[in-house]
Every structure is written in C-alpha cells, then in structure tokens.
C-alpha positions as a Markdown table, in Angstrom:
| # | Residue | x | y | z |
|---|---|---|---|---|
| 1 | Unk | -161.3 | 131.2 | -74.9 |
| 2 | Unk | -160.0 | 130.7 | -71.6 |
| 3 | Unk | -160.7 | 126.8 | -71.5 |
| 4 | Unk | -158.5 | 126.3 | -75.0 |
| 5 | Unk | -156.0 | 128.4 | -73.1 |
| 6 | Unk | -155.8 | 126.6 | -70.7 |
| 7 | Unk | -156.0 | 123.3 | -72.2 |
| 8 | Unk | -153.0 | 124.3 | -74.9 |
| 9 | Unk | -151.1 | 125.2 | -71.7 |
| 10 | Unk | -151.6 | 121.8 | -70.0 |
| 11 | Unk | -150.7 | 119.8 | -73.6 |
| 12 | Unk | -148.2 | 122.2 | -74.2 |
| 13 | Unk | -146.7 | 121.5 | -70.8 |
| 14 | Unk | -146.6 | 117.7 | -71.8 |
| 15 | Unk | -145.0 | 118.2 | -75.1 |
| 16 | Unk | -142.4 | 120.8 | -73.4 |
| 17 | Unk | -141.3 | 118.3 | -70.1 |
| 18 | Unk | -140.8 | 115.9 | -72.8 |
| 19 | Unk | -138.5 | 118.0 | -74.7 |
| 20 | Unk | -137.0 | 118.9 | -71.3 |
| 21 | Unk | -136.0 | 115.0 | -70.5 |
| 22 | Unk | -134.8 | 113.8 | -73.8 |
| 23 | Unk | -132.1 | 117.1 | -73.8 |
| 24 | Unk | -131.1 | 115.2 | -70.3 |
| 25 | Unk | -130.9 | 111.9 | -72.0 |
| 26 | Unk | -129.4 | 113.1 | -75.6 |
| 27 | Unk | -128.5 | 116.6 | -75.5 |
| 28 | Unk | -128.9 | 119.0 | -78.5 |
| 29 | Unk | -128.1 | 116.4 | -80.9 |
| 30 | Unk | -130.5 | 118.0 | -83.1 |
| 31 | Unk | -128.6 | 120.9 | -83.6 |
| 32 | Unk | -126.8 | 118.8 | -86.7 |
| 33 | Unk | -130.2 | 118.3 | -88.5 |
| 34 | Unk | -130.9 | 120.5 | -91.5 |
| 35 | Unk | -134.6 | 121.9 | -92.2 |
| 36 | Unk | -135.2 | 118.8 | -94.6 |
| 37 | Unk | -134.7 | 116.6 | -92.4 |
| 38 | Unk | -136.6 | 118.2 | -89.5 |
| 39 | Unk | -139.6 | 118.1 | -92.3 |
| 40 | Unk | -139.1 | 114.1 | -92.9 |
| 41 | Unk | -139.3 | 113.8 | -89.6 |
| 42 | Unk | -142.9 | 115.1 | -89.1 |
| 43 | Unk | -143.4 | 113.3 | -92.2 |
| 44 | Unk | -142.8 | 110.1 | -90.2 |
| 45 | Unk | -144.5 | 111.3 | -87.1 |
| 46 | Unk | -148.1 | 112.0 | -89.0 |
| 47 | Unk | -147.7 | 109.2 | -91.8 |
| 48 | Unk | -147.3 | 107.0 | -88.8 |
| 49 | Unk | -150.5 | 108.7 | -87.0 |
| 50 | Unk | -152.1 | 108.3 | -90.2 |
| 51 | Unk | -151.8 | 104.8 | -90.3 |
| 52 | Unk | -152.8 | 104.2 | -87.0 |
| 53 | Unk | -155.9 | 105.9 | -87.7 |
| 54 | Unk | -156.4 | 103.4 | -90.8 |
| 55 | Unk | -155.5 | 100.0 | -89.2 |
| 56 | Unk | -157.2 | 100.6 | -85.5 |
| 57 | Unk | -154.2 | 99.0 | -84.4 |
| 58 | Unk | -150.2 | 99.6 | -83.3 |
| 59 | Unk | -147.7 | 97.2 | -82.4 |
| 60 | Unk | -145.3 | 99.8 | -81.2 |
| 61 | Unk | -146.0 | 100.4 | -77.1 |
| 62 | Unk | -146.4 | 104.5 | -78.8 |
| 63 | Unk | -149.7 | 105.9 | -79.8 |
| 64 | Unk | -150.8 | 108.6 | -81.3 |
| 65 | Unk | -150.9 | 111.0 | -78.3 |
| 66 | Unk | -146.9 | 110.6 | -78.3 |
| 67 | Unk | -146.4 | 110.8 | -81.8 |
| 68 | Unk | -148.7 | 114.5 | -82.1 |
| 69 | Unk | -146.3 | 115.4 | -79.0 |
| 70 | Unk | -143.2 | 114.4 | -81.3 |
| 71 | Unk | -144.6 | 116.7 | -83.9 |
| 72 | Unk | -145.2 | 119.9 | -81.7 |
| 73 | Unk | -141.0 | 118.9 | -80.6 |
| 74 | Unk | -140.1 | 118.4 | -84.0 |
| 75 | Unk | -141.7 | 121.4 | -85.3 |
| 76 | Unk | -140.3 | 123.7 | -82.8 |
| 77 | Unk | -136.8 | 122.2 | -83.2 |
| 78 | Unk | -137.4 | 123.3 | -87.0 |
| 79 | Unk | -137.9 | 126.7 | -86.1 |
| 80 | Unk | -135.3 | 126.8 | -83.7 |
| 81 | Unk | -133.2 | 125.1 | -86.5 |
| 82 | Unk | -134.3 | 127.8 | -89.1 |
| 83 | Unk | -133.3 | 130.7 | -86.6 |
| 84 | Unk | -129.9 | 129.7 | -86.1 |
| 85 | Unk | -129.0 | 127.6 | -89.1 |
| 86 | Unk | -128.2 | 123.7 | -88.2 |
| 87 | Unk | -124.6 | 122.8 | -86.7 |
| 88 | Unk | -121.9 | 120.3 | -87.2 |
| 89 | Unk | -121.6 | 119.9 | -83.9 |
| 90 | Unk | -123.7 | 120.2 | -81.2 |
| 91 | Unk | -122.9 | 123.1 | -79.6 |
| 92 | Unk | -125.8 | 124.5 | -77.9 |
| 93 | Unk | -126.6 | 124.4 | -73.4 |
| 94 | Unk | -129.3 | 123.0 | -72.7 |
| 95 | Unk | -131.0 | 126.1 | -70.5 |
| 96 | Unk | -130.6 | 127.8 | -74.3 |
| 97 | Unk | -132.7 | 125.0 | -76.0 |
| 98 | Unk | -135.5 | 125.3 | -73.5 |
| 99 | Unk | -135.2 | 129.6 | -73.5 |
| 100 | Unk | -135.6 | 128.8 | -77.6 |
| 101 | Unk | -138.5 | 126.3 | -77.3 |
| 102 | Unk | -140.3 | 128.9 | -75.1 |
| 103 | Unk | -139.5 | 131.4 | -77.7 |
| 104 | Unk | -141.0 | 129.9 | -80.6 |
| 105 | Unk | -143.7 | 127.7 | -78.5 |
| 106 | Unk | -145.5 | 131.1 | -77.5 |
| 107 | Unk | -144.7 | 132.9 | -80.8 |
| 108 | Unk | -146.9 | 129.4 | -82.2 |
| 109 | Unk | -149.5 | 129.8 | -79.1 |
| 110 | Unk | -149.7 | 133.3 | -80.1 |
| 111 | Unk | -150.7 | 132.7 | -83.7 |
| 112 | Unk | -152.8 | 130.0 | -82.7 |
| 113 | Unk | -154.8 | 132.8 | -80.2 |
| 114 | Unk | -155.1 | 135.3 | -83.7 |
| 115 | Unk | -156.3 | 132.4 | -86.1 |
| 116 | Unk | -158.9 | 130.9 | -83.4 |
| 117 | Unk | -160.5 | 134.2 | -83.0 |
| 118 | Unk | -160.7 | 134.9 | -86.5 |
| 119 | Unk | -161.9 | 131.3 | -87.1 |
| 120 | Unk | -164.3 | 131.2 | -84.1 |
| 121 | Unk | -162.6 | 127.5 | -82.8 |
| 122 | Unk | -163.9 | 126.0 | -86.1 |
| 123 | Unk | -161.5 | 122.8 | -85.2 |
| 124 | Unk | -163.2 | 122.0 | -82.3 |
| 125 | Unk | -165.8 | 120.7 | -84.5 |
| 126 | Unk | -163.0 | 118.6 | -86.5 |
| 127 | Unk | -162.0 | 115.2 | -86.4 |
| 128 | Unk | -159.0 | 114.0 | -84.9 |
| 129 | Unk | -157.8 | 112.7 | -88.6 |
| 130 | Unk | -158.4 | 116.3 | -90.2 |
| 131 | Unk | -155.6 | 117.3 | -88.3 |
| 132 | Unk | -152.9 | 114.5 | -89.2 |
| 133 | Unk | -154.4 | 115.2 | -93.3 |
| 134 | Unk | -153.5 | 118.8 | -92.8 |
| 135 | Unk | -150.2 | 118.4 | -90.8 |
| 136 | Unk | -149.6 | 115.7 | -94.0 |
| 137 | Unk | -150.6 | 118.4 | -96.7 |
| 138 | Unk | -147.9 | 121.2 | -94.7 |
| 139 | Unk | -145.3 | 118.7 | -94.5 |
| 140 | Unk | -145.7 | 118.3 | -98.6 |
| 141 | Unk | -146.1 | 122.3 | -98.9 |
| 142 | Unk | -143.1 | 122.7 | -96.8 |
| 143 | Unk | -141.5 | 120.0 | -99.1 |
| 144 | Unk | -142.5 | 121.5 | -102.0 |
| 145 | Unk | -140.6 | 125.0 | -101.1 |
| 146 | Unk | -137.6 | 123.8 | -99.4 |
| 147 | Unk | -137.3 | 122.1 | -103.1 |
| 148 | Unk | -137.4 | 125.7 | -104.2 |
| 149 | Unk | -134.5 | 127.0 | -102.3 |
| 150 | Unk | -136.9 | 128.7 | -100.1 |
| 151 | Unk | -138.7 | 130.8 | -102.6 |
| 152 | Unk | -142.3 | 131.3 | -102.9 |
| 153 | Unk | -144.8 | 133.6 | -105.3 |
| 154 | Unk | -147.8 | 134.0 | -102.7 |
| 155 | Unk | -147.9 | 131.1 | -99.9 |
| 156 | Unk | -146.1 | 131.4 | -96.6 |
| 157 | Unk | -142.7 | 130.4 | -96.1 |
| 158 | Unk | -141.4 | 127.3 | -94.0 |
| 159 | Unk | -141.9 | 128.7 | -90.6 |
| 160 | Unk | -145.4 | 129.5 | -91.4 |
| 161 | Unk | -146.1 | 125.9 | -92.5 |
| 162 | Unk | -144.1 | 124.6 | -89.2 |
| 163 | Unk | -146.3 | 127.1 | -86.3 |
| 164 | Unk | -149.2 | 125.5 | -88.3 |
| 165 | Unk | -148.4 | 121.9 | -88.4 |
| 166 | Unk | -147.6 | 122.3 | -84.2 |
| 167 | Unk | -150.9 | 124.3 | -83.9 |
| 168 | Unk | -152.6 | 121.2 | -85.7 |
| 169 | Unk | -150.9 | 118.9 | -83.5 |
| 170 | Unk | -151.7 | 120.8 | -80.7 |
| 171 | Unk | -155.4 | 120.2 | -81.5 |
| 172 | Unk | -154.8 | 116.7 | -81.9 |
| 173 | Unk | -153.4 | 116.8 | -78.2 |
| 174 | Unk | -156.0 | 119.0 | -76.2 |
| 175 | Unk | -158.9 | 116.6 | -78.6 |
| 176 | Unk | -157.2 | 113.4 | -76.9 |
| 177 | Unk | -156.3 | 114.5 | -73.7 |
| 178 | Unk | -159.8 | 116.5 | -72.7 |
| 179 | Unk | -161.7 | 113.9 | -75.6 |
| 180 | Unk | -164.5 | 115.5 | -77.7 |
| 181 | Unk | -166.5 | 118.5 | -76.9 |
C-alpha cells in the first residue's frame, strides 16, 4: 500500500501543478460552469481516450496521459462546483481554488485508500481501457441523475460518481506513468 500511495501522490502532483498553471493563465473561469456541463466535459475527455484506444492513433499533439489528467481536474472542479453552487461571475482567488482542490483531492485519495483495501488493488490487474469504460458508464450514471433533479432510490449521488471517475482516472495515470505491474 505504500507504493500506490506513493504513486497516486506523484500523478496526483502532476494533475494538481497543472491545475495550479491554467488558474495562472485563465483564472477560475470555471466557476460559471453548471454540474452538466462539468459532466460533458469528462464526457469529452474519456470519449476522446476511448477513441484513442480504438484507432492507435491521435492527430492532436495530446494523449491520453493529458486527457485522464483533465478528467481528475474536471472532476474535482465538479465537486468543487457542487459545494458552492456555479457562479455568474467568476469570483473566486485563486489560493481558494487550490485550498478546494486539496480539499476534495484528499477527500477522493481517501476513498480511494477505503475501497483499495476492501478490494485488495483488484485494478492493478485491469486494463488501461476498463478504466476509460467505467469513467464512460459514471459519466452516463451521473447523466442519468442530474436528469433526475438529483434524486436517486438506492445508487449514489453525483459526488459519489465524480470521487470515482477521478479515482479511475487516477489508475489510468499511475498505469501510464509507472506502466504495468
């Protein structure tokens, strides 16, 4: 357990110094996007992964280690985005973004930590593509109960489906950086 916690530190690092320089460049422009579109754009992000797993081949200078680091920034935007409701304006320091990312990022890390315990690293033994399928199938869950005003019978709610798609992600990081064990 130490190596994966030390390896979701280092591609958690990477996704967060990334987060870190496009606030310098852009701000918190993001503050104006609802939850629905915070969802469509993971939904870009894996159905472009997914793709690039299909045709062996991009024609965009971006791979898919950048676009599994968009979705950990994406999904943490969401939850930052579902803790304070989106903005008209954008109206949020920067300092307060990154306090918020490192909020939610260990509050993910930390569920992460819980399920790999009870799950003994099971997706260490996954493929690469597993993950963008599942991040795919949350993103149409999440769709699914945003459609529904939030409301649910038994599943989790949003939040839950975001911590999991960045966990996912994640995997998909610490698999590409480290490669295959």
């Amino acid at each position: 357990m130490d190596a994966t916690k030390s390896q979701f530190d280092e591609v958690i690092s990477i996704c967060r110094k990334l987060f870190h320089e496009k606030l310098s460049d852009y701000g918190t422009a993001w503050r104006i996007l609802r939850a629905e579109s915070v969802t469509d754009q993971i939904y870009i992000k894996a159905n472009r992964i997914r793709s690039l797993e299909i045709k062996k081949e991009s024609k965009v200078d971006e791979g898919i280690f950048s676009e599994f680091i968009a979705i950990v920034n994406y999904g943490i935007i969401g939850l930052i985005q579902l803790e304070l409701g989106f903005s008209e304006a954008v109206d949020m320091p920067v300092e307060t973004a990154l306090e918020l990312y490192d909020k939610h990022i260990t509050q993910t890390k930390e569920l992460m930590y819980a399920k790999n315990h009870d799950y003994d690293e099971a997706w260490r033994f996954m493929r690469t593509s597993s993950y963008t399928d599942l991040i795919l199938m949350k993103i149409h869950r999440t769709k699914e109960i945003e459609n529904n005003k939030g409301k649910t019978l038994v599943s989790e709610g949003v939040a839950a489906n975001y911590q999991d798609m960045i966990n996912y992600a994640l995997f998909g990081l610490i698999k590409l950086h480290f490669g295959e064990e």
